[in-house]
N, C-alpha and C positions, 0 to 999 in steps of 0.2 A: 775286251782287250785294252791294258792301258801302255800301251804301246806310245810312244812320245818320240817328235822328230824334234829336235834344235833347229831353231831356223836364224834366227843373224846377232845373236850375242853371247859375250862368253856368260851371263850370269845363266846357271841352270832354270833359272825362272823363265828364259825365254824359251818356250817348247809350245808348239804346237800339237793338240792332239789329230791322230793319226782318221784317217776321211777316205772318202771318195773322191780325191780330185776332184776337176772339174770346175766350174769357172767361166766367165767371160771371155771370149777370146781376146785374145791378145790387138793391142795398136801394130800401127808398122813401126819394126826393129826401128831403135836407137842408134847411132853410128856415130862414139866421140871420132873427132876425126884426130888423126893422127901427130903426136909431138915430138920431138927430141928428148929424151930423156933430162931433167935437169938436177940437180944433185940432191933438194930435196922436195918435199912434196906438202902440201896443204891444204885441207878440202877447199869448195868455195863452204858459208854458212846456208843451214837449210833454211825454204822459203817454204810459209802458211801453203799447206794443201798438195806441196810433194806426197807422193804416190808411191809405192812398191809396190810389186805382188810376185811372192815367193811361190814353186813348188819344189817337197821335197817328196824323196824316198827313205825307209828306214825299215831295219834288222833288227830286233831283237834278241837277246839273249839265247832263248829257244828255239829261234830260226823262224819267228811270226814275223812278217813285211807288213807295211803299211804305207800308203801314200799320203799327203795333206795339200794344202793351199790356203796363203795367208796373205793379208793385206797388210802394210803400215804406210799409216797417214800424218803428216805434222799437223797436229792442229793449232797449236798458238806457240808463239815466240814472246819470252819475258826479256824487252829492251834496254835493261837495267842490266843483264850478265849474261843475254844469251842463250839461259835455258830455254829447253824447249820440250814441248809435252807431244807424244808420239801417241796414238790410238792404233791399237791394233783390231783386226777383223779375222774373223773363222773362213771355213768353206763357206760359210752358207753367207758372208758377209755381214755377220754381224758380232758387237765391238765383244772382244774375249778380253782386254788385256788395254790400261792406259800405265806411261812408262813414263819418267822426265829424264831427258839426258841434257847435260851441261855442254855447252857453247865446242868444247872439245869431243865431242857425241861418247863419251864417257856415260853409262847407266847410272843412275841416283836412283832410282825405282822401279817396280812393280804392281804397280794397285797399291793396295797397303802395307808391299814390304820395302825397306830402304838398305839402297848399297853404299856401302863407305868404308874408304874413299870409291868413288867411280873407277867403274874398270870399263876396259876398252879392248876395241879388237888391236888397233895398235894405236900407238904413239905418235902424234905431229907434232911438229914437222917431223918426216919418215923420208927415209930413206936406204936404198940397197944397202945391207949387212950391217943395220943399225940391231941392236938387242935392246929389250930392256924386261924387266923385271914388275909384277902389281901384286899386290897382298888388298883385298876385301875382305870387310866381313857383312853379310847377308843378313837383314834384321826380320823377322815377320811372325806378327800377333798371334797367337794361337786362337784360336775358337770359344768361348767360353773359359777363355783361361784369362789373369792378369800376367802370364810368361808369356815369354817371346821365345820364338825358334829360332838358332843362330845358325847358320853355316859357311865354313871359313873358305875361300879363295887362293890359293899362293899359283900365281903365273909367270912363265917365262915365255917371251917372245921372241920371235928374228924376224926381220925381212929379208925375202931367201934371192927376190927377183924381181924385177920389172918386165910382164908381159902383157903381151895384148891377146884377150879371150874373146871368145863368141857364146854368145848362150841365147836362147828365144827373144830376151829383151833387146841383144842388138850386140854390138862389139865394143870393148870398153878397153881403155889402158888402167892398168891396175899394177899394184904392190904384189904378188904372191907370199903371206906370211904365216909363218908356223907359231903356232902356240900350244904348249903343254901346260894344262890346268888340273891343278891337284886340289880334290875337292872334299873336305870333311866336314862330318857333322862335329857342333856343339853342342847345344842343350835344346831340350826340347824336342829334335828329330826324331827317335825310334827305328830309323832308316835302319835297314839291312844294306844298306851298301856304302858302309863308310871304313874307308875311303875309299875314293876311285877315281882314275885319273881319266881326262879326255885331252884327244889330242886333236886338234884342229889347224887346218891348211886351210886358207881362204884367200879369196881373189879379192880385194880391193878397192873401186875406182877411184883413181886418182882427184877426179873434178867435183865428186859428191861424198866419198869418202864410207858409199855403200856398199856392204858384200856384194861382188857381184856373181859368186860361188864360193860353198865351202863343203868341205869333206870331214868328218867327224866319226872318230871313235875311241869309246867308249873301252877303259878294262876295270876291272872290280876285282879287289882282291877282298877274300877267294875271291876266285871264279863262281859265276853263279847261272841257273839256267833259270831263265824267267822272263815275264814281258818287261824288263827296263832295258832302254836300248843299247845296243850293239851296238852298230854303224848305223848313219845318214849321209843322205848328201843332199842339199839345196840348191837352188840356183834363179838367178832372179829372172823371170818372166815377161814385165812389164812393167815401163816407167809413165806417170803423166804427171801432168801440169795442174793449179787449179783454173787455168785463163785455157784450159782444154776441155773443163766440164760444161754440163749444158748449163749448170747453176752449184752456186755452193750453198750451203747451211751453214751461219755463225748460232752459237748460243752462248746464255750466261744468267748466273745467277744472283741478285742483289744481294750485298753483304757477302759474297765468297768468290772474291776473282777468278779462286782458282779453278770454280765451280765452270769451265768456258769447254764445248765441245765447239768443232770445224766436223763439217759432213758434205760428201757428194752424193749424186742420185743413184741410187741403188743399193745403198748403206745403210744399215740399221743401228744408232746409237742411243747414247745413254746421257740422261742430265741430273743430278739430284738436285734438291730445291728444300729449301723447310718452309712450313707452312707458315703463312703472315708475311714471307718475304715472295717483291715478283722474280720473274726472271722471265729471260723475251729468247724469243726467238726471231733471227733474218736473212732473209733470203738477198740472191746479186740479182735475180729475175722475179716477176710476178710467178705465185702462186696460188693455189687454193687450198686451203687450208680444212684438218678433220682434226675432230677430236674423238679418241676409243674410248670408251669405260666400258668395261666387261666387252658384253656382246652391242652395246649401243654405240653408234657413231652417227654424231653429231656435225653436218656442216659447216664452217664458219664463213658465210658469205661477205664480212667484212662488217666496221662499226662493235658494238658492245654487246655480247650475249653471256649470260648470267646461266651457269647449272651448277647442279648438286650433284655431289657421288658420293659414299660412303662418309655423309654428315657434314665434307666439307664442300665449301661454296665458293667456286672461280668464278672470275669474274674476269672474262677475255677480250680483250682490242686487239682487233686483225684490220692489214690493210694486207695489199698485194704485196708487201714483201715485208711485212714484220707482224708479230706476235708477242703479243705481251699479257702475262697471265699474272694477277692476284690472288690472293687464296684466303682464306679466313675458317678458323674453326672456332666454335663456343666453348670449348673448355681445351686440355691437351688431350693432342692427337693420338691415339691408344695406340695405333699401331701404323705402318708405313703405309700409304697407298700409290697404287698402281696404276698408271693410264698411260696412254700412246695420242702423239700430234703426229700427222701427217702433212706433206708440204708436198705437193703435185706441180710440176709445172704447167700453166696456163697454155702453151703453145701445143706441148707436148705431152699430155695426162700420163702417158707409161715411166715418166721420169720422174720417182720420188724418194723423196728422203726420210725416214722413219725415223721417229724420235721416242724415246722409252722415257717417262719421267715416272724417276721416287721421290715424291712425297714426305719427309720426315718428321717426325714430331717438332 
């Protein structure tokens, strides 16, 4: 079934595929406390290792349901203009999806598709019975092709209302805004469902400027009976902190800044790296450190240890809260390779952070 729920952006790239629920329970509810309305409204900006965690419902075309749960985390902030790179998580918590959105939480991307201009749930400064209007267009690489797949954007907006909601996460004051997204393909799609419009109500919070519920549907002209979806609805679950985890994960990669993931315990992420360049990994607490290849796991009790995997040869320095790995190959690397570090917290061993590294030529 590829049943797909939308969970907190207008670009159709933000979709969740459809799960078993399920998940961590929840902290104790959140509770903005209560303001006077003021005429208009501006998020505060997001801070490294903000937290979400969405569940939705969704309908299908053919009447097939589907639940999900998703995580989004910030992991770095560029202090130059504000952007900021968002990591998203599946059910099973681990990374589906990294995204950059611009100082105005406006999307610029997808993995390797890019939006432009950035489109937004609404516009700040925001305010009751403000309108406005967004046109995107959608860029993304095809697969063994040198074309790109384009799909165009045209949005109109309102803000209908200023109320105060309740959801699992806690009670929030919020925008209530309507947006009508009219969504077509360009070149490159082959979609049977072009165009088709989605209409979206969503709740707001004023102080973070995250959905804090929205309702979504979907029509296609024709009409069609199939697993693309019908209606959703989401709703936010659960807020944290990163001065709330028991530890956090920074990484990065020499030679590619942009190369940085942010991770808490119980997360399973992603680093690329090329080989002949290092790139570290660190922790805010001690830990102990593993390294996977295949089915071999290798302890790193800390100081300098030296192994080989598929030809190439790391060369790693671990202390209790850093990781730094070398790599060197004898001629070029034929193909990408594959390995996993683990970072365990020393106090508490059930608390760990899972790190996927590729390898590239």
């Amino acid at each position: 079934m590829n049943l797909k729920l939308a969970v907190v952006s207008l670009s159709v790239l933000s979709l969740v595929a459809c799960g078993g629920g399920g998940g961590d329970s929840s902290p104790a509810p959140v509770v903005t406390p209560p303001v006077t309305p003021p005429t208009s409204y501006t998020p505060v900006p997001v801070k490294s290792g903000d937290t979400y965690t969405f569940s939705g419902v969704g309908t299908a075309s053919d009447g097939t349901t589907g639940s999900s749960t998703s995580t989004e985390q910030v992991a770095s902030i560029n202090p130059a203009n504000g952007n900021y790179v968002k990591n998203l998580f599946d059910n099973n918590k681990e990374l589906s999806s990294i995204r950059v959105y611009d100082a105005a939480n406006g999307q610029l991307t997808d993995n390797a598709c890019t939006i432009s201009p950035s489109i937004k749930e609404v516009v700040f400064p925001a305010h009751v019975g403000q309108t406005f209007n967004q046109t995107a267009v959608n860029t993304c690489p095809l697969q063994n092709s040198t074309a790109n797949q384009i799909i165009n954007f045209n949005a109109s907006g309102q803000v209908l209302s200023y109320e105060n909601i309740t959801v699992p996460a806690g009670t929030f004051n919020t925008l209530k805004v309507q947006n009508k997204v009219v969504i077509t393909n360009g070149v490159g799609t082959g979609l049977a469902i072009d165009p088709h419009t989605q209409d979206r109500t969503c709740w707001v919070d004023i102080v973070t400027g995250v959905n804090v519920k929205c309702d979504l549907v979907n029509t296609y002209t024709p009409a069609i009976s199939s697993t693309y979806l019908a209606k959703s609805s989401i709703q936010l679950t659960s807020v944290s902190q990163a001065s709330a985890a028991a530890f956090t994960l920074t990484g990065s990669t020499a030679g590619n800044p942009s190369a940085y993931l942010y991770a808490i315990p119980g997360y399973t992420t992603l680093l690329a790296a090329n080989v002949g360049k290092n790139f570290e990994l660190d922790t805010t607490q001690p830990v102990a450190w593993s390294m996977i290849t295949g089915t071999n796991t290798v302890n790193l009790s800390g100081g300098n240890t030296t192994i080989s995997y598929n030809g190439v040869s790391f060369s790693v320095t671990t202390t209790g809260t850093s990781l730094i790995v070398s790599t060197s190959y004898p001629a070029k690397l034929p193909n990408t390779v594959n390995l996993t570090f683990k970072a365990a917290l020393v106090s508490d061993k059930t608390k760990i952070v899972t790190v996927n590294i590729f390898l590239n030529p």
